[in-house]
MIDREN-353130 format. One record per residue: residue in three letters; x, y, z of N, C-alpha, C, O, CB in turn. Coordinates in steps of 0.05 Angstrom, whole numbers, plus 5000, padded with zeros to 4 digits. Glycine has a CB too. Layout:
MIDREN-353130
ALAXYZXYZXYZXYZXYZ/...
***
This chain:
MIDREN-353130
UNK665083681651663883911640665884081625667984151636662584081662/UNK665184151596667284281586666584631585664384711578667784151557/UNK668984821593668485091589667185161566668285091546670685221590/UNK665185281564663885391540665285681533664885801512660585421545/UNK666885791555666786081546669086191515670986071506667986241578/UNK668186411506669486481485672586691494672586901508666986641466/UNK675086531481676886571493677886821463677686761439678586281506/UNK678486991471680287241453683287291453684487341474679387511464/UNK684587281430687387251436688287541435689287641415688887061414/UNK687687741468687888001472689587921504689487711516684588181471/UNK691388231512692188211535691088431549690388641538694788181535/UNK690788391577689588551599690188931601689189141610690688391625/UNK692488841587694689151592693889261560694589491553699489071597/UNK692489101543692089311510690989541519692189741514689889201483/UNK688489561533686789731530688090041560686690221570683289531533/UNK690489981564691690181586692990351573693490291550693590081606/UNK693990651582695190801567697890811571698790671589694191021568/UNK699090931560702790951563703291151585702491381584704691081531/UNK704691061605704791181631707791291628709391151615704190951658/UNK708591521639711691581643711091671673709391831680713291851621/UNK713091531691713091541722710491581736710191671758714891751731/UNK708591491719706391391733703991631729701891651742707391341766/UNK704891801707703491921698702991971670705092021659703892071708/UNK700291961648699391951624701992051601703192271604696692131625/UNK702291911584705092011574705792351556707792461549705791781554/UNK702092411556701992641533702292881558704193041560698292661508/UNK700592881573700993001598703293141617703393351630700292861608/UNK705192871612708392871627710092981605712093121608709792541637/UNK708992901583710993061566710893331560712793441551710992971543/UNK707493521568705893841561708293931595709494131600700393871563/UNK708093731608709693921641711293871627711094011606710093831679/UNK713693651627715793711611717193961588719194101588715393521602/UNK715793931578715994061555715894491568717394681564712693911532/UNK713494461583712894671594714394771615714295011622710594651600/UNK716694541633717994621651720794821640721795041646718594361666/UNK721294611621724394601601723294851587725194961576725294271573/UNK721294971585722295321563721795531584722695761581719595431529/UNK720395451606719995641628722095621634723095821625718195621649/UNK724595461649726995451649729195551633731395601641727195281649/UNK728695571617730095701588730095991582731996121573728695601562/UNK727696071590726296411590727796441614729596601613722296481592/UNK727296301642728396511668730996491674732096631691726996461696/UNK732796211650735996281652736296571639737196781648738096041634/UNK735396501615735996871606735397071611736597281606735696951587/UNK733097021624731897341633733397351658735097531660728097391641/UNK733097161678733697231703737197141711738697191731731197091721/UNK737596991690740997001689740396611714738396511724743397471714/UNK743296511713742696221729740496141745739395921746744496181747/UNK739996421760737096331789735296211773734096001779734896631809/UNK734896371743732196301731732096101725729696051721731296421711/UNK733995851719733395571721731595491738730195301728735295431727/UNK730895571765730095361782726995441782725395341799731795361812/UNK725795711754723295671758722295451738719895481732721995921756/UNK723695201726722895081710721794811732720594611723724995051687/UNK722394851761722494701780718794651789717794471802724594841801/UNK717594871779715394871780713294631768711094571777715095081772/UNK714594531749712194281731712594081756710993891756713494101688/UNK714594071780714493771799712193881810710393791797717393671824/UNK710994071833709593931835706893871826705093771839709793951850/UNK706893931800703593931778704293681773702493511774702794161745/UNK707593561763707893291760706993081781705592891775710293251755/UNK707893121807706793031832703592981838702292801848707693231850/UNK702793261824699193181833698192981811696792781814696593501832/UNK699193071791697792811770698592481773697192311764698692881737/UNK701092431787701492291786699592151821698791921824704092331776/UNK699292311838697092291858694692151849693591941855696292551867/UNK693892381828690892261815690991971801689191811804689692471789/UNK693491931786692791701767693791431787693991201778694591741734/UNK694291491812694491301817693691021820694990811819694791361826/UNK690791071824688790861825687490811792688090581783686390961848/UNK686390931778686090971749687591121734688591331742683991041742/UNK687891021711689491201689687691331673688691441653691291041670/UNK684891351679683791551667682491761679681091941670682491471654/UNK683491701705682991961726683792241720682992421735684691921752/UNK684992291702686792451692684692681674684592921675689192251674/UNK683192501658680392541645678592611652677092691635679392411637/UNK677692611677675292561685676292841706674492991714674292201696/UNK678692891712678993171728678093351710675993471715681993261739/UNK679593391681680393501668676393581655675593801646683193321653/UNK675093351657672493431657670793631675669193801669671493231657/UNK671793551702670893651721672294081723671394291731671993381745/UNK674394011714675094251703674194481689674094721695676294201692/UNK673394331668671694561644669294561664668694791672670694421603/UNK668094381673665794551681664894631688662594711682664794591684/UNK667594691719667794881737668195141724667395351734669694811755/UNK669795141698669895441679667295501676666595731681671295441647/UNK665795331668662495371650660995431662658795441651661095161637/UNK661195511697659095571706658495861708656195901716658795451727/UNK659396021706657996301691656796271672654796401676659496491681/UNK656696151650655396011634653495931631651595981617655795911631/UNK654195711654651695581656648995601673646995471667652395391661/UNK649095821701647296021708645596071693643496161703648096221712/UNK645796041667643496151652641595931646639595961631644296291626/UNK642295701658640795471650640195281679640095041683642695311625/UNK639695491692638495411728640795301742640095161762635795141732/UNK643895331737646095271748645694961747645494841768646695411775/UNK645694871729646594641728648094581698647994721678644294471735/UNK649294361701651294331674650493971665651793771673655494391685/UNK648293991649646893771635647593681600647393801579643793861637/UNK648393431607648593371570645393341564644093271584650693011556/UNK644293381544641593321538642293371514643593541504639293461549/UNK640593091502640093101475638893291455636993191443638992931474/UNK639493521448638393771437637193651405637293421397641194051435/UNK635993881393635393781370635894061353634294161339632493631368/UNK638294151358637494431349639494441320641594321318638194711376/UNK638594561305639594591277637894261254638494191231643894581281/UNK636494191268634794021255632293991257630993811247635293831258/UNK631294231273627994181275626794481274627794641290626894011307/UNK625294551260624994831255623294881276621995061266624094921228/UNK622294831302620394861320622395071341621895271354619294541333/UNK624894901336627294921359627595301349627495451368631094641351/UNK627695351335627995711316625395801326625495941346628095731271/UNK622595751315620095901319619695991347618496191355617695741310/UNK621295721366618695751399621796031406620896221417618195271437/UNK623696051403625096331410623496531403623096711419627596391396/UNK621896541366620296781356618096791368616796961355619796791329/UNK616896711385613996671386612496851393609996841391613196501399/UNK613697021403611297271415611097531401613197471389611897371446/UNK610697741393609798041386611398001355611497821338611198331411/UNK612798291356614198431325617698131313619098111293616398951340/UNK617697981337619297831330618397621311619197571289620297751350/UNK616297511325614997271305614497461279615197361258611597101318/UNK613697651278612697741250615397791237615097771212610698031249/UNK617897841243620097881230620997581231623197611242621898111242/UNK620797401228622597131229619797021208620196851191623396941270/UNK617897101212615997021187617097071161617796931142613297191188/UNK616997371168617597521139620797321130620897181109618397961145/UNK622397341146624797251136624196931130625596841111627297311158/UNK623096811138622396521129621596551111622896451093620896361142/UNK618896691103619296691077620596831048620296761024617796671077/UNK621496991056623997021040625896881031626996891009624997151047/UNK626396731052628996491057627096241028628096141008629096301106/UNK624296221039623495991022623596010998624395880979621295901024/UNK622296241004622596330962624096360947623896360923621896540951/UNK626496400963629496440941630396060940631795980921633196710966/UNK629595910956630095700959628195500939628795270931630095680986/UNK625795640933623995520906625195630878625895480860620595640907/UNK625295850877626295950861629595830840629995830816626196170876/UNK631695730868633395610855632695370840633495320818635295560871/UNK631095220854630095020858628795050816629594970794627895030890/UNK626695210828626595250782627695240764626995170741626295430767/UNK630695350776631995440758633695220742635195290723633395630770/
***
């Protein structure tokens, strides 16, 4: 019996990201980067001691490197979980929950009217619709 399967000349490790000590490389380099000027500010402000507040990015370096241990895109998926722990004041206004849904808004003019729909509003989003149309025929003549 011969293998039928379709073989790809790809390796297992292409699709992984660039790790520095076991953490995402853009990541290790924002602590990095962020340790070394916090370090820099509290030598001068605070004279030698202030070196050792640059000591702070280990252990944010430490937790990320916790998270990515098992996936390397764990890193992502916090970092999701993040914002949307910001978004929930936010999102209270939409029965506390935080849903992607396919919207249709800025392409369906239904999505504008059902906001106008009741009393002196609908009659002002009328009026302005058609105002809006007529300057829009009008170019249109010209």
């Amino acid at each position: 019996m011969e293998d039928d399967r379709t073989l790809y000349p790809s390796y297992a490790g292409l699709n992984r990201i660039a790790m520095i000590g076991g953490v995402p490389m853009f990541p290790a380099l924002i602590i990095g980067c962020a340790s070394l000027i916090a370090s820099m500010t509290g030598g001068f402000v605070l004279g030698p001691g202030g070196l050792l507040i640059g000591s702070a990015g280990v252990p944010v370096f430490l937790f990320f490197r916790h998270v990515c241990e098992t996936d390397d895109q764990a890193l992502r998926l916090t970092w999701l979980e993040f914002l949307c722990w910001l978004d929930r004041r936010r999102v209270s206004v939409f029965g506390k929950t935080c849903t992607l849904a396919p919207m249709r808004y800025g392409r369906d003019l239904a999505v504008y009217t059902r906001a106008f729909a009741h009393g002196r509003d609908l009659e002002r989003f009328e009026a302005l619709r058609h105002s809006l149309l007529s300057h829009a025929q009008e170019d249109e003549d010209e």
